[in-house]
C-alpha positions as CSV (number, residue, x, y, z in Angstrom):
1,X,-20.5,-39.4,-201.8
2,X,-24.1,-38.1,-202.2
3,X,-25.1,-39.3,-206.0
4,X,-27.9,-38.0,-208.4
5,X,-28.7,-41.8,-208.0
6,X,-29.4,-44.2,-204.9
7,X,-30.9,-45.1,-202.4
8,X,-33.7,-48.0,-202.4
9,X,-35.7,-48.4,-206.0
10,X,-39.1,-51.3,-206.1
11,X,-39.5,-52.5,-209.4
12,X,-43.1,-51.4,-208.3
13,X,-45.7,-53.6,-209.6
14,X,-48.1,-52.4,-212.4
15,X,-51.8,-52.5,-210.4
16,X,-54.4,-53.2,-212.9
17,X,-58.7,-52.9,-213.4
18,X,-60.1,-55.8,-214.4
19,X,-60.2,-54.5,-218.3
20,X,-56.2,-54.6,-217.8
21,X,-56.3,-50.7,-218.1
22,X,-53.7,-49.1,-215.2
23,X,-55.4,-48.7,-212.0
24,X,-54.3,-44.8,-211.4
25,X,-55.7,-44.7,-207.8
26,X,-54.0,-47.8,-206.5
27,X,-50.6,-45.7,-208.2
28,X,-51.0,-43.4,-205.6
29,X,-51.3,-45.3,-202.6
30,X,-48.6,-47.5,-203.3
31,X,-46.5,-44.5,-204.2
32,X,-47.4,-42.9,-201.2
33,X,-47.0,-46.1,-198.9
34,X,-43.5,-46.2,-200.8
35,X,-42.4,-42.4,-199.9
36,X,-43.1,-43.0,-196.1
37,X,-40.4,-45.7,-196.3
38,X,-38.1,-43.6,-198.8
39,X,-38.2,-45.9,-201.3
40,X,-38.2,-44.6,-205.1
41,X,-40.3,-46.4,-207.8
42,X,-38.9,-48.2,-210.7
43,X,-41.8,-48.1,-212.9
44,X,-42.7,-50.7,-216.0
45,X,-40.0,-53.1,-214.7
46,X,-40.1,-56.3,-214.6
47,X,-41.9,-56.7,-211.8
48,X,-44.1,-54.2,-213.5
49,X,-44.8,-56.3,-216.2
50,X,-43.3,-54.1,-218.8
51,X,-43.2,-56.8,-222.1
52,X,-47.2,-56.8,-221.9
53,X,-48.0,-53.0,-221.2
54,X,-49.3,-51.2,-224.2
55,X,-47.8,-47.4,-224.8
56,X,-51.0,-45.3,-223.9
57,X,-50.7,-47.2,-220.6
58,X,-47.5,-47.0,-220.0
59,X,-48.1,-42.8,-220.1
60,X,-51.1,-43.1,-218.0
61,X,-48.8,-45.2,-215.1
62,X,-45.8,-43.2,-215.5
63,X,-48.0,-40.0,-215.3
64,X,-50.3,-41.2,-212.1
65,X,-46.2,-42.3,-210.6
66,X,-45.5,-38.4,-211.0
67,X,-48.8,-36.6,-209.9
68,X,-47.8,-38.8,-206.9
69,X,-44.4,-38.6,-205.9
70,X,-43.1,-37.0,-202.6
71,X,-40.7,-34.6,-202.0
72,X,-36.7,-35.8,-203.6
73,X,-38.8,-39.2,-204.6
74,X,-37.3,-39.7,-207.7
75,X,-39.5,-42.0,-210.8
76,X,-37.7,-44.6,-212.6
77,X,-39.4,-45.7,-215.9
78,X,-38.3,-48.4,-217.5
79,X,-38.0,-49.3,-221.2
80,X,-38.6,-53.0,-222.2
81,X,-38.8,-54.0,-226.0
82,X,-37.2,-55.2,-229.4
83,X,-38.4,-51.6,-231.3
84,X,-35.3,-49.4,-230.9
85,X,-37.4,-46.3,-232.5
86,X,-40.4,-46.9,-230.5
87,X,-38.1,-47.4,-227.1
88,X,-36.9,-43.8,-227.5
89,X,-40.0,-42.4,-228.3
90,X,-41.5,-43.8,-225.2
91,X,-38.4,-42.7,-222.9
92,X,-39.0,-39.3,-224.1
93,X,-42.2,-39.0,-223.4
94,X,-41.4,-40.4,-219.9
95,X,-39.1,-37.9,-219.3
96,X,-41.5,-35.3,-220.9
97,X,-44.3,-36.6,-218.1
98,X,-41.8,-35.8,-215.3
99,X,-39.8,-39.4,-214.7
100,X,-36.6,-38.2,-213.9
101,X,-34.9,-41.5,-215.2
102,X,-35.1,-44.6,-218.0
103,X,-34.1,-47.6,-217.0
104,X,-33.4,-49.8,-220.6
105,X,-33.4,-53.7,-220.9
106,X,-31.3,-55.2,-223.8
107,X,-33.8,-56.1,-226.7
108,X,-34.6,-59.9,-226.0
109,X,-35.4,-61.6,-229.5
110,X,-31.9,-62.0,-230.4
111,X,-28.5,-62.8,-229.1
112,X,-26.9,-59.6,-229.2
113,X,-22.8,-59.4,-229.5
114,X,-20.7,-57.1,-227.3
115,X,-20.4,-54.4,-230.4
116,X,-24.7,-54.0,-231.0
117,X,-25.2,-54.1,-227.1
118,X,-22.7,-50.6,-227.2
119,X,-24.7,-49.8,-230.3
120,X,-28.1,-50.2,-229.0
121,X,-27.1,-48.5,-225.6
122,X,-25.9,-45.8,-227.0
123,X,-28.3,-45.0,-229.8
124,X,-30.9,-44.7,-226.5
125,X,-28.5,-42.4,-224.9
126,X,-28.0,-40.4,-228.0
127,X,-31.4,-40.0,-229.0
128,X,-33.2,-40.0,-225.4
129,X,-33.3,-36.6,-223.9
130,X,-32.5,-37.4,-220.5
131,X,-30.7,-39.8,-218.2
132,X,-30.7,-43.3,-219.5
133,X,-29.5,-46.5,-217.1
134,X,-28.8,-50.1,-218.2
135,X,-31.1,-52.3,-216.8
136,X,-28.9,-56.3,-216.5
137,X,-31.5,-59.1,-216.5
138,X,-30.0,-62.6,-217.6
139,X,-33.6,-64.2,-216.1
140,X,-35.4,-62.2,-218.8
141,X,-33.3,-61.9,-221.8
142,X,-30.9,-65.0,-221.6
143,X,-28.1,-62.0,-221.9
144,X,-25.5,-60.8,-219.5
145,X,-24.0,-57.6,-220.4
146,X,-20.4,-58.2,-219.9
147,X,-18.3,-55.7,-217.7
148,X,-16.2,-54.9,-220.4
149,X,-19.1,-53.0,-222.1
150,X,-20.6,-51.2,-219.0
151,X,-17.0,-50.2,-218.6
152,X,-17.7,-48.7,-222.6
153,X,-20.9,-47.0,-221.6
154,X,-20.1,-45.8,-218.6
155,X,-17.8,-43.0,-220.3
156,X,-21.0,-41.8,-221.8
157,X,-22.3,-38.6,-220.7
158,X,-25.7,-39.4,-220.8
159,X,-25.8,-43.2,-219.4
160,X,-26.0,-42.8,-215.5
161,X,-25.4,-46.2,-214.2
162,X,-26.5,-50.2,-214.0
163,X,-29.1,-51.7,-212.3
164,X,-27.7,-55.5,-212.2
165,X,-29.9,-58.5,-211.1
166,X,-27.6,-61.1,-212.3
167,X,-26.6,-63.6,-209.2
168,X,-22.7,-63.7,-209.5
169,X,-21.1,-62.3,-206.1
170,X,-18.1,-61.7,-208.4
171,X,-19.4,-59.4,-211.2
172,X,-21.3,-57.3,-208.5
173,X,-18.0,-57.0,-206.3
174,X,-16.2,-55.6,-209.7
175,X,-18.8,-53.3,-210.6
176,X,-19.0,-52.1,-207.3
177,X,-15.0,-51.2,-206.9
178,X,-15.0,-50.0,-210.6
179,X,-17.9,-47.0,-210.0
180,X,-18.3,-46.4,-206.0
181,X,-16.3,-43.4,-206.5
182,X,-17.5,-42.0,-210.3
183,X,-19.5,-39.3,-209.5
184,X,-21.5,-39.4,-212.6
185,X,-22.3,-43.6,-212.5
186,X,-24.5,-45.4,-210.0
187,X,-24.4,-48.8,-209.5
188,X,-27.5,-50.4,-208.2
189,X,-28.0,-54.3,-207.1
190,X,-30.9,-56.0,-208.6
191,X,-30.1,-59.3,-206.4
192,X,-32.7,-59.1,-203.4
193,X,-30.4,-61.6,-200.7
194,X,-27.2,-59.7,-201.6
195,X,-28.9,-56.2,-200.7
196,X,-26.7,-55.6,-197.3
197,X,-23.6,-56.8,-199.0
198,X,-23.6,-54.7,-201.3
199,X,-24.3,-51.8,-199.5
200,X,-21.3,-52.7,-197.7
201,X,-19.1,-53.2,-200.3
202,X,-20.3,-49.5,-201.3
203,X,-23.0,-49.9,-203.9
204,X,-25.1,-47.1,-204.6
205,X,-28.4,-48.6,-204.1
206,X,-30.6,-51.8,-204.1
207,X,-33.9,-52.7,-206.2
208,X,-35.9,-55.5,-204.2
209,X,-38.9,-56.8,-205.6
210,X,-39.9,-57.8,-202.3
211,X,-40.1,-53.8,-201.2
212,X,-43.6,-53.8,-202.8
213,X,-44.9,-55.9,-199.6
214,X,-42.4,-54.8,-196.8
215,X,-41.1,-51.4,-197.8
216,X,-40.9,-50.5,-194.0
217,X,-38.4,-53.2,-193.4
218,X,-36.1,-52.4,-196.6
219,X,-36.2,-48.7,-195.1
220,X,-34.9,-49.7,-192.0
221,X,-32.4,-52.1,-193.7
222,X,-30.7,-49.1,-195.8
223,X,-31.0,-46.9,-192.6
224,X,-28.7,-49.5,-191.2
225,X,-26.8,-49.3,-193.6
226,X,-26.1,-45.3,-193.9
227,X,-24.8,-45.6,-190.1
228,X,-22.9,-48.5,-190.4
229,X,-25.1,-51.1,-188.1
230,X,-24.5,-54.0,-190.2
231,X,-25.5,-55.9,-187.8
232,X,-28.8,-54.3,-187.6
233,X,-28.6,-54.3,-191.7
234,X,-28.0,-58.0,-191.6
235,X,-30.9,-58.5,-189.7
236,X,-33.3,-57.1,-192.0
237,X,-31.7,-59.0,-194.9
238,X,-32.6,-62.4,-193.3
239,X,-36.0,-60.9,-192.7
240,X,-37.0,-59.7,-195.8
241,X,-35.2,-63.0,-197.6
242,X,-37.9,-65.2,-195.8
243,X,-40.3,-63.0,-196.7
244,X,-39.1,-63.4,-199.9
245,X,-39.8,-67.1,-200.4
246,X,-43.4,-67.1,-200.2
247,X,-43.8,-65.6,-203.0
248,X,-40.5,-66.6,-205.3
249,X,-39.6,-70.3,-204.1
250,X,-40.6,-72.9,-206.6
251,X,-42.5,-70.5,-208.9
252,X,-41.7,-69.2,-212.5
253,X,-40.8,-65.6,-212.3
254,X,-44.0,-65.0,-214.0
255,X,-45.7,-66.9,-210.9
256,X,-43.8,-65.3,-208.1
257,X,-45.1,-61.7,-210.0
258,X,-48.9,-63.0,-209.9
259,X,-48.5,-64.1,-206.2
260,X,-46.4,-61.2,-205.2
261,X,-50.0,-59.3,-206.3
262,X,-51.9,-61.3,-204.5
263,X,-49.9,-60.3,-201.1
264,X,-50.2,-56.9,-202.4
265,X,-54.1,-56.9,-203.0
266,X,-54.1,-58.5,-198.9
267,X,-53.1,-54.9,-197.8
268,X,-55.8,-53.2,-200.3
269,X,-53.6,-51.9,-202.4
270,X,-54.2,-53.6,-205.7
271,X,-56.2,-56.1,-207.6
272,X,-54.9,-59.4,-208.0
273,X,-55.4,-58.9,-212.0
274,X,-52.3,-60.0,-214.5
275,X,-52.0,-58.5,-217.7
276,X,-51.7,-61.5,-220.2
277,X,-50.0,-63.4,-220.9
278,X,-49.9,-64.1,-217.5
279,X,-52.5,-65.1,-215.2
280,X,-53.3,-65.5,-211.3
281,X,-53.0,-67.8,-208.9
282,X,-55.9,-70.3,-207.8
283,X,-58.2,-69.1,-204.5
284,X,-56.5,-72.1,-203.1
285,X,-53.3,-70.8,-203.7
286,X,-53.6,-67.4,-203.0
287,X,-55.1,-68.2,-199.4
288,X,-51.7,-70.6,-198.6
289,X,-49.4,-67.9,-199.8
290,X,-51.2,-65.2,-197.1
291,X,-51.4,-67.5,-194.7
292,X,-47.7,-67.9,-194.8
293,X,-46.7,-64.2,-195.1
294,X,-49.1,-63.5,-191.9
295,X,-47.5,-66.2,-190.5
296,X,-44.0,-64.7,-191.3
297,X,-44.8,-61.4,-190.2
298,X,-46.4,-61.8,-187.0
């Protein structure tokens, strides 16, 4: 079943000027290197570095995502904040630039109940004139929303599916049984090592972090995984999970993001700037983390 949603989505990191204003040009190449792998952009994720991106930015990089996209490349913006009324003003004005998707994270402040993460869900899909998604972090807002309300929102007509990066083999199974067949619900997995499984289990799609370096090898993983070669899919997976851990192992997330840009910025597609409050990596470190991803990928 062909849905209006799948395929491979990069939380595509946010490439920045040294004044931390979006660099437009280096939007374009990475959207362009990301086309020739048919990967889709998620936009203002986390790996994006949504929480610190102002609004007038946020239009600029959702707009330059656009200009840029490729023929059936779909934009994913996402919406990250505690401002319920600013949240829907920026998702439709994403829509109104051309994304053809939000993708909403759970306010992070407080500890939201059951009943106001419905509430808040659907207030975005009432009020946002377009397709909304749930975006599942626990890593970022110490929340998991509970399959009982994704099973709530799914029977809204305007909330289109889950992007889940919680690590529970369980949960992802369920969701994956419950909505492989609802035509009108895509379920995407947000865990980077359980990519081929749950392509083989039937999942919709897959957002690696870890696309933004090696998108060739995460478009020959889901390739695999259209014709059935899982063996071939497997292979990729242990690939791209080495890959992986120069970047992610023993780092905060907020690390990993800053040296994820610095392997990036080695193929000249970025600066190496973070927007604060998050900084980059020492020379020192930076050389040792593309000396191990040349290593890696020779």
């Amino acid at each position: 079943m062909q849905k209006r949603f799948s395929g491979i989505v990069v939380p595509m990191i946010t490439p920045l000027n040294k004044d931390f204003t979006v660099d437009c040009d280096a939007v374009v190449r990475i959207m362009k290197l990301f086309y020739k792998s048919g990967i889709h952009p998620l936009v203002l994720g986390t790996t994006g570095e949504s929480s610190s991106i102002s609004a007038t930015e946020s239009y600029r990089f959702v707009e330059a995502a656009v200009k840029a996209k490729g023929e059936k490349q779909c934009v994913y913006a996402g919406l990250v904040g505690n401002q319920v009324d600013e949240l829907i003003v920026r998702g439709n004005k994403y829509l109104e630039l051309g994304a053809d998707c939000v993708v909403a994270t759970l306010p992070s402040y407080y500890t939201l109940t059951p009943d106001q993460m419905i509430h808040f869900y659907i207030t975005l899909a009432d009020n946002i004139q377009g397709p909304v998604m749930m975006y599942n972090i626990k890593a970022t807002t110490q929340m998991s929303i509970p399959v009982e309300v994704v099973a709530a929102l799914s029977r809204h007509p305007n909330i289109w599916g889950l992007k889940d990066s919680e690590r529970d083999a369980e949960r992802m199974a369920t969701f994956i049984g419950a909505y492989k067949n609802k035509e009108d619900f895509s379920y995407f997995c947000g865990w980077g090592a359980q990519s081929a499984g749950s392509l083989k289990l039937g999942a919709d799609g897959i957002v690696p972090s870890t696309g933004n370096i090696v998108p060739d090898m995460y478009g020959k993983l889901y390739q695999a995984a259209l014709t059935g070669n899982w063996e071939e899919c497997q292979k990729w997976q242990e690939e791209t999970d080495r890959i992986a851990t120069v970047y992610q192992k023993d780092r905060t997330l907020g690390q990993s993001l800053a040296a994820l840009k610095v392997l990036v910025n080695s193929k000249g597609n970025c600066t190496t700037t973070m927007m604060p409050p998050l900084t980059g990596l020492s020379e020192a470190e930076a050389g040792q983390i593309i000396n191990q991803f040349e290593a890696f990928t020779k």
